[in-house]
N, C-alpha and C positions, 0 to 999 in steps of 0.2 A: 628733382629725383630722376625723373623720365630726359636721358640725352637723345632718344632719335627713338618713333617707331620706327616698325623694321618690316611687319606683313600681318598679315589675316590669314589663317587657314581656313580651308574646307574639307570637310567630313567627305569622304565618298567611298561607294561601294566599287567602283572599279575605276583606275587610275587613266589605263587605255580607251574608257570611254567618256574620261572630262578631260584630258590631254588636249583632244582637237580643237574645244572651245576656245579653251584657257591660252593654249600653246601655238596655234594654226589660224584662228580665228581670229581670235586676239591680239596674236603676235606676240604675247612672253617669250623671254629672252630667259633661260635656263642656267639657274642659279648654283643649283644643288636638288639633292636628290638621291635616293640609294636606300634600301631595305636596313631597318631596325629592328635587328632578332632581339634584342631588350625588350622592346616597347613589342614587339611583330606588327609593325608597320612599315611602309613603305609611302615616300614624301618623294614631292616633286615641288622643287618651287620655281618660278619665275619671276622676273622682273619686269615694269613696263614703265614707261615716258610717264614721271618724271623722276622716276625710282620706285612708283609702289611697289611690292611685291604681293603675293599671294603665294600659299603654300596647300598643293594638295593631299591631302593623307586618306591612305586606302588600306583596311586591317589584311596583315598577308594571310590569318586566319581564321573560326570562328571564333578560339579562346583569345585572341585580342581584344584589350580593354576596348579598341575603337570596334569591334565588333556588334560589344554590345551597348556600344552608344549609338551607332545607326540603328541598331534594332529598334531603342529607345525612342530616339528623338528626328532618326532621319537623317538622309544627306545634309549638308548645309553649313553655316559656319561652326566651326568649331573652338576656334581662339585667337586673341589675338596678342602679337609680341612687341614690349619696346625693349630700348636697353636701357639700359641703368650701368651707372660706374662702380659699384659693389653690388653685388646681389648678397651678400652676407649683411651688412650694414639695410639693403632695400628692404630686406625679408624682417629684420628686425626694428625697423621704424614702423614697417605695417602693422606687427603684431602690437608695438605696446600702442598705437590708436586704435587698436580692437579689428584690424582685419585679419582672417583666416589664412595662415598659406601653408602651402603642403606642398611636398615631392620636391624640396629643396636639393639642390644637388651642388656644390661646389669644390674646388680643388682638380678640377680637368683639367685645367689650362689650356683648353678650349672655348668652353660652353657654360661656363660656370648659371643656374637658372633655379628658379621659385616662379611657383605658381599662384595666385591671388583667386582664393575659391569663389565659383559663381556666387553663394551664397553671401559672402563679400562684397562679391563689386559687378550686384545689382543683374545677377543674371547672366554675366561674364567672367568667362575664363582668360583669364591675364596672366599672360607665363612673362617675366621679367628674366633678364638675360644679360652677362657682360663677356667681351670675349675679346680677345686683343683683333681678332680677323675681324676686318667692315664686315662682310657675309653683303657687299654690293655687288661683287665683280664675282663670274665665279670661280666657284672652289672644287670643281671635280676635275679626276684622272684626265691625264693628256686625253685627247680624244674622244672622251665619254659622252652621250648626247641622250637625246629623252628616249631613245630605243632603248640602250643601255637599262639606263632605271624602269623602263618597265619589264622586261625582261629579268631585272632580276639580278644583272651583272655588277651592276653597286651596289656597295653597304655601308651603312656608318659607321669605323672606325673610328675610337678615340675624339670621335665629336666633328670628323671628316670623311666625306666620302672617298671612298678609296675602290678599287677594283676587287671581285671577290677574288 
């Protein structure tokens, strides 16, 4: 079912001050990125040797859901993504062997995604994702760089980051 994990996110209250770690320290290599007025979040992901990535998410408000999962639970991981070849087909093998998923989304022709509720799989959130783009190389506006998305100047667009 699973063709390729793809990253691990983390939960964080401010995006400018795990950047340095993640991005400087690190060395990630800057994937995507850009502010989600759907979700009111704001992701950063990066790449590192030999493909892992890591994706940071930071609520761009209080009434964002990741809001109040920090308040909850704290910084720290928040989920993890692979791909699958249908997520329509992924989403419905899961349910008839009895796991939970929600927030199914497909028909983007983007991002098409399902999520496998913690309560499912054992404490973890598993967001399941098919999408014709790898999402290895990246995928932001000519020029755009991690100032850009923390400042705010990117958004998600139709499942891409694009310039506001």
């Amino acid at each position: 079912m699973v063709t390729r994990f793809d990253h691990v996110a983390v939960a964080v209250r401010d995006l400018a001050t795990a950047a340095p770690l993640y991005a400087d320290l690190f060395g990630g290599r800057l994937i995507a990125g850009g502010d989600d007025d759907r979700l009111a979040i704001r992701s950063l992901q990066l790449s590192f040797p030999p493909g892992v990535k890591i994706e940071l998410l930071q609520p761009l408000h209080e009434r964002s859901y990741l809001a109040a999962y920090l308040d909850k639970r704290g910084p720290g991981f928040h989920h993890m993504t692979c791909f699958v070849e249908d997520v329509t087909e992924a989403a419905a093998r899961l349910e008839a062997a009895g796991f939970s998923t929600v927030d199914t989304r497909t028909g983007t022709g983007c991002w098409d995604e399902t999520f496998i509720r913690p309560s499912s799989a054992f404490g973890t959130l598993v967001q399941l994702t098919d999408s014709p783009l790898s999402w290895t190389e990246p995928v932001l506006p000519e020029g755009a760089g991690i100032g850009d998305v923390l400042a705010g100047r990117i958004a998600w667009n139709d499942a891409r980051p694009t310039w506001r």
